[in-house]
C-alpha positions in Angstrom: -27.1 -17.5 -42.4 -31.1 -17.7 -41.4 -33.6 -15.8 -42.7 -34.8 -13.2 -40.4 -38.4 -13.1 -39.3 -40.2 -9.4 -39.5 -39.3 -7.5 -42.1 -41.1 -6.5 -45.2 -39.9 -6.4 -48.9 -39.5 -3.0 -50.9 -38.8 -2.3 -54.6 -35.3 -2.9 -56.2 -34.2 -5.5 -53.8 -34.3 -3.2 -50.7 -36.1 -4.4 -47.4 -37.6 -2.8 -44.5 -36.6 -4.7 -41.2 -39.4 -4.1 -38.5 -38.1 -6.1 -35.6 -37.0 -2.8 -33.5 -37.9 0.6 -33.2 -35.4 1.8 -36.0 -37.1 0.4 -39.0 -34.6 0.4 -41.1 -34.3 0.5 -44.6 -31.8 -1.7 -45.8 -31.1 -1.4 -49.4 -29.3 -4.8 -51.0 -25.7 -6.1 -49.9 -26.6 -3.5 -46.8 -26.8 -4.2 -42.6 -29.0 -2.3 -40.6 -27.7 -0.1 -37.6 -27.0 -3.4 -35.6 -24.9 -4.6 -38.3 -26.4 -8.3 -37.6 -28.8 -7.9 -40.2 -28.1 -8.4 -43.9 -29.9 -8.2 -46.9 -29.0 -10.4 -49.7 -30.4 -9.9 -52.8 -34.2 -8.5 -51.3 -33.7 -11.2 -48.7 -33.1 -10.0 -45.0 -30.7 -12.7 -43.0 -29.7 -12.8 -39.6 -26.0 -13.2 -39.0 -26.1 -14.2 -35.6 -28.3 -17.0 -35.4 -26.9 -20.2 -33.2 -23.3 -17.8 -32.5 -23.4 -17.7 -29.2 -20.3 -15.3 -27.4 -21.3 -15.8 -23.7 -22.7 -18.6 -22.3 -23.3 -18.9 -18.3 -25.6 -20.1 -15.3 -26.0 -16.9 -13.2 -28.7 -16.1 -10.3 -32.0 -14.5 -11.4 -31.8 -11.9 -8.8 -28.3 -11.0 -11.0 -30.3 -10.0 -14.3 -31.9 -8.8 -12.0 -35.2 -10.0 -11.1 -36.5 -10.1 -7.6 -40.2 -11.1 -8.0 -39.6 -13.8 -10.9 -38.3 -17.2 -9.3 -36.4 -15.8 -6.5 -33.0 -17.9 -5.9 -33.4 -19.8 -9.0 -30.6 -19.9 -11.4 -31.3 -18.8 -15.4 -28.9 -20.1 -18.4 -28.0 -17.0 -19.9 -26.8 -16.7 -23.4 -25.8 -13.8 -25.7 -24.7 -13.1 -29.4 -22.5 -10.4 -30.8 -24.9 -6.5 -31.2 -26.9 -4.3 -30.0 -29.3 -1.9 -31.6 -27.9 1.2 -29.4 -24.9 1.9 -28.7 -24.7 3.0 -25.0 -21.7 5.3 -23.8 -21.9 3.2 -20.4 -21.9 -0.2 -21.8 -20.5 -2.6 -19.4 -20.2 -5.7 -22.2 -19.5 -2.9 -25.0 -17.2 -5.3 -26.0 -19.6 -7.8 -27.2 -22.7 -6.1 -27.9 -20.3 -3.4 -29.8 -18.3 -6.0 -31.8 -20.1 -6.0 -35.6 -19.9 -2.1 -35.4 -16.5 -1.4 -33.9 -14.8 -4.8 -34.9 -16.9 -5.2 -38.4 -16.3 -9.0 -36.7 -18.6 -11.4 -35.9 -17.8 -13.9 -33.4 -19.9 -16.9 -31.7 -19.9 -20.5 -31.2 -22.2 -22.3 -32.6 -24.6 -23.6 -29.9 -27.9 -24.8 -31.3 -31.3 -24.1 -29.8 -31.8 -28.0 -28.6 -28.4 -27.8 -27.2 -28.9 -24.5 -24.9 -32.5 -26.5 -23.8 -30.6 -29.4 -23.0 -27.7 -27.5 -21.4 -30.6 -25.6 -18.8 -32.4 -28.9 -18.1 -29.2 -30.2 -17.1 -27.9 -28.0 -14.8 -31.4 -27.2 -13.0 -31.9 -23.9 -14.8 -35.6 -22.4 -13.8 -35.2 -20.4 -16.8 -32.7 -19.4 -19.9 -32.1 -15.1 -19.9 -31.8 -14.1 -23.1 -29.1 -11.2 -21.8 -25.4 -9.1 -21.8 -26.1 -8.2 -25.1 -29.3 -7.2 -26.5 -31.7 -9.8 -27.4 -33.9 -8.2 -29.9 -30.8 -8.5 -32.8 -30.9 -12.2 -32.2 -34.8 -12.7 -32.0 -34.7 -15.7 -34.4 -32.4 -17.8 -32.2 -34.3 -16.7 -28.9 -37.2 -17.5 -30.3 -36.5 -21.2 -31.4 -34.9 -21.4 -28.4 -38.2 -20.0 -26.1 -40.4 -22.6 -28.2 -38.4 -25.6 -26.7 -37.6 -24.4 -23.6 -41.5 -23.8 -22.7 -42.5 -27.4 -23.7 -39.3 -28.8 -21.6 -41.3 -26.5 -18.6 -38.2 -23.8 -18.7 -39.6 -20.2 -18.4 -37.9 -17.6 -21.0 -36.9 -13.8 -19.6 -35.3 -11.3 -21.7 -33.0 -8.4 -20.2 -33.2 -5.9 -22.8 -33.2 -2.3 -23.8 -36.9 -1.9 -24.6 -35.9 -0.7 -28.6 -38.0 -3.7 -29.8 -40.9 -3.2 -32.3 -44.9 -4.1 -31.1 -44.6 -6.5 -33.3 -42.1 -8.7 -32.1 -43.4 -8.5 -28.4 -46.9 -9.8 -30.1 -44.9 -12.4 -32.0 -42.5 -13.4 -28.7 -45.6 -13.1 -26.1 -46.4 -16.2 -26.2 -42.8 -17.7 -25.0 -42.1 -14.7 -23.2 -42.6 -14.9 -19.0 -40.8 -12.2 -17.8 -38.6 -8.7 -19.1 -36.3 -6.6 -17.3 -36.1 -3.2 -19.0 -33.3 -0.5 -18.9 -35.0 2.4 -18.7 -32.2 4.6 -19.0 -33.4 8.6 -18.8 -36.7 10.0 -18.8 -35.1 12.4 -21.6 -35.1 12.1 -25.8 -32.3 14.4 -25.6 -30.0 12.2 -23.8 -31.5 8.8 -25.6 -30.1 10.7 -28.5 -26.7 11.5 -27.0 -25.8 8.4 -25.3 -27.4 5.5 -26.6 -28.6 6.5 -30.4 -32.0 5.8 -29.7 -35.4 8.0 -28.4 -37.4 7.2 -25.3 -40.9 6.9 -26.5 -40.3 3.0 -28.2 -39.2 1.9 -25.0 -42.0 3.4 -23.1 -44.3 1.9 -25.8 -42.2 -1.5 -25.3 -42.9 -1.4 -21.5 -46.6 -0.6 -22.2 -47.1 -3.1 -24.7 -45.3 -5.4 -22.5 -47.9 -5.1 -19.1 -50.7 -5.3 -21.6 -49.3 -8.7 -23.2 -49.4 -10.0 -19.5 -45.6 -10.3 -19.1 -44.0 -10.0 -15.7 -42.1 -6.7 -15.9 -39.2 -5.5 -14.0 -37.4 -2.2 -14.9 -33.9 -1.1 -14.3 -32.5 2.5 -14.2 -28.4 2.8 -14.5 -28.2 5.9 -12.6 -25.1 8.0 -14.4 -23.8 11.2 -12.7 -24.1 14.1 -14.8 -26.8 12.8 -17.3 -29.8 11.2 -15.5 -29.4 11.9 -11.7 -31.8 14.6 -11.3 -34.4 14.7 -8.6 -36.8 15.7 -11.4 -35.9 12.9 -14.1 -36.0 9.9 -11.2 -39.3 11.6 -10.5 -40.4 11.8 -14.1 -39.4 7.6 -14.0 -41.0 6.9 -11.0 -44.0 8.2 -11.9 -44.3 6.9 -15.4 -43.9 3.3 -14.0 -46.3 4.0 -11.1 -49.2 5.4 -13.3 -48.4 3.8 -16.5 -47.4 0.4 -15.7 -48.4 -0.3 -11.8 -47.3 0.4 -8.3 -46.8 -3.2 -8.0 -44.2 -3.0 -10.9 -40.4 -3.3 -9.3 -37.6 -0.4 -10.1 -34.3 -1.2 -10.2 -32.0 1.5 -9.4 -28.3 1.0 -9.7 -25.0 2.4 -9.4 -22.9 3.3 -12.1 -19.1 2.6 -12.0 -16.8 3.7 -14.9 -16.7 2.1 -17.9 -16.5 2.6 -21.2 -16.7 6.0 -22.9 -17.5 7.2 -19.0 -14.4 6.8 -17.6 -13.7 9.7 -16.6 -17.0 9.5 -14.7 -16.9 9.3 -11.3 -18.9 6.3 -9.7 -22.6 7.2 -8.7 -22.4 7.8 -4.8 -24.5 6.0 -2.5 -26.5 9.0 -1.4 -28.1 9.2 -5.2 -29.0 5.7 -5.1 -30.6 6.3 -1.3 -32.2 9.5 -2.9 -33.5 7.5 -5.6 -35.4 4.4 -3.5 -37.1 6.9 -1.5 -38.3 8.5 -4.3 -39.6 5.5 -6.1 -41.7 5.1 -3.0 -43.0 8.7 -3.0 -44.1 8.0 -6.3 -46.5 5.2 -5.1 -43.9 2.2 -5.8 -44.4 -0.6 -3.7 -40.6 -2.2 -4.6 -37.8 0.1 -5.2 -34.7 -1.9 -5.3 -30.6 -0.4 -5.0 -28.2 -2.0 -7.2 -24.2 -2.5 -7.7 -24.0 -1.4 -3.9 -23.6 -3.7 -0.7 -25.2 -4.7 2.1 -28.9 -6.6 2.3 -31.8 -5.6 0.1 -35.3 -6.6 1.2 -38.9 -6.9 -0.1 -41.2 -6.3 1.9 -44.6 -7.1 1.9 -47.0 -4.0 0.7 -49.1 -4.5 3.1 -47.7 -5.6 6.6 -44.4 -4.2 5.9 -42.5 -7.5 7.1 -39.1 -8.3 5.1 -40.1 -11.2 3.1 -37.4 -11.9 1.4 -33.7 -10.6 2.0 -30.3 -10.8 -0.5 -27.0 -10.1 -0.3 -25.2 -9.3 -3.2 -26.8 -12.0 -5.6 -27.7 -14.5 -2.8 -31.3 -15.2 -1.3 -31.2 -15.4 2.0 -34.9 -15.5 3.3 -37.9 -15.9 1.4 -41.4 -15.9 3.3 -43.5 -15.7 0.8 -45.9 -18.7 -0.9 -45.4 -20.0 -4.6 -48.9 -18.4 -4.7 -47.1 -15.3 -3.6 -48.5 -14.7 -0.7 -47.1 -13.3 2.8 -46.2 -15.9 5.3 -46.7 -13.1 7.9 -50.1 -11.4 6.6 -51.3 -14.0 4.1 -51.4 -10.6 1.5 -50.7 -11.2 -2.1 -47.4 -9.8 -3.1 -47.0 -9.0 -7.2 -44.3 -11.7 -8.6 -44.0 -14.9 -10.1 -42.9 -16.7 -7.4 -42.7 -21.0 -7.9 -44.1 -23.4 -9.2 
């Protein structure tokens, strides 16, 4: 075991954890709601630090992130928990584990060796993803500090429940976030993850003001956040509060875990939902877990710059400056070196 980072000793041996938005007070020989963090004696420990359960090279645009190294590939890693506990999980077996199972599983894979591992096999990046990587912020962040000298950017796909500060903290690694933003409702945070909405709006917020490149994702669920007037209420928040320029992921759901007697999200919704995002003032509003060819184009010649297919870049005219190979305009993005 490690000790953790961020937390703050209390009387009689207890400890308050402030890595994520649940705070919790963890009295001794106690875990807090992720079940990954232990206190020992008035010392908090991570339980997951080097254990990693998934281990894999995938495409960025898979994460997904269209504007952040377009067909570049990301090492992505994961440990056992999660600090919600979302009724559509799609890896609920993993992120679920130390709370269903009361198991911990993992190889051990140190931070040099995940570094080394990227470098290898031409990573741009390492994704810190499938579970979420706020319960194992110790072992990303060793990891972030070698991979930036070894010239590896560092992205985290995550559910926004972190605290302030452990963006402040991470910041410095940190190039690039993909946020579920999962309802525009506290009521259904409450009923189907165990978290509120206001920390991850805070988290997205804190996140454009740190200067990290943000994407956000919105699992669109039949029956709990599929309503003209919630995909409004998103749209708009990301427009105003975090930019136009900002991309919105919008994607079908397909049954899965305690959904599956949900019916998959039809097509139309997701259609519904891109156009939309681009009432609201969104310049990229991008449909996901469907087929056919998704394009970005440019803001302000409206020429497809880039085009994919499933997970696979197709066409990309735009600069490593980011700018349009048809118009010369700057498109948002990180976009080479």
């Amino acid at each position: 075991m490690k000790e953790a980072l961020l937390y703050q000793k209390l009387a009689d041996a207890t400890v308050q954890c402030q890595l994520c938005a649940h705070k919790c007070i963890i009295a001794d020989g106690k875990r807090g709601l992720c079940q990954v963090r232990e206190n020992n004696g008035g010392t908090l420990f991570t339980l997951v630090y080097g254990r990693t359960i998934s281990q894999n090279i995938d495409p960025i645009e898979k994460k997904p992130f269209n504007h952040f190294y377009p067909g570049s590939n990301a090492f992505s890693i994961a440990t056992p928990g999660c600090n919600l506990a979302c009724s559509w999980c799609q890896n609920w077996e993993i992120s679920q584990m130390p709370r269903d199972q009361h198991f911990i599983s993992g190889r051990k894979l140190d931070p040099e060796e995940i570094v080394a591992a990227a470098v290898r096999s031409g990573c741009r990046s390492i994704a810190y993803t499938y579970t979420e990587p706020t319960v194992f912020f110790e072992y990303c962040f060793d990891t972030a500090k070698l991979a930036q000298k070894a010239g590896i950017a560092n992205v985290f796909v995550s559910n926004g429940y972190m605290s302030a500060e452990m963006l402040t903290l991470f910041s410095p690694y940190l190039d690039a976030a993909n946020i579920d933003l999962k309802a525009f409702s506290d009521a259904t945070y409450q009923r189907y993850t165990g978290g509120k909405l206001q920390p991850v709006l805070d988290s997205l917020k804190k996140l454009k003001e740190l200067g990290i490149w943000i994407e956000v994702t919105t699992l669109i669920v039949p029956g709990v956040n599929d309503s003209s007037q919630e995909l409004q209420d998103i749209a708009t928040f990301i427009a105003t509060e975090l930019g136009p320029e900002v991309p919105w992921h919008v994607s079908r759901f397909y049954p899965n875990h305690k959904l599956k007697k949900t019916g998959a999200t039809p097509v139309e919704t997701i259609a519904g939902a891109v156009a939309i995002g681009h009432a609201a003032g969104l310049q990229f509003v991008y449909p996901g877990n469907i087929s056919g060819v998704v394009e970005t184009r440019c803001p302000h010649c409206q020429s497809a710059v880039a085009e994919r297919s499933g997970y696979y870049l197709s066409t990309l005219r735009i600069s490593p400056l980011g700018e349009c190979a048809i118009c010369g305009g700057v498109i948002a993005g990180v976009w080479g070196d």
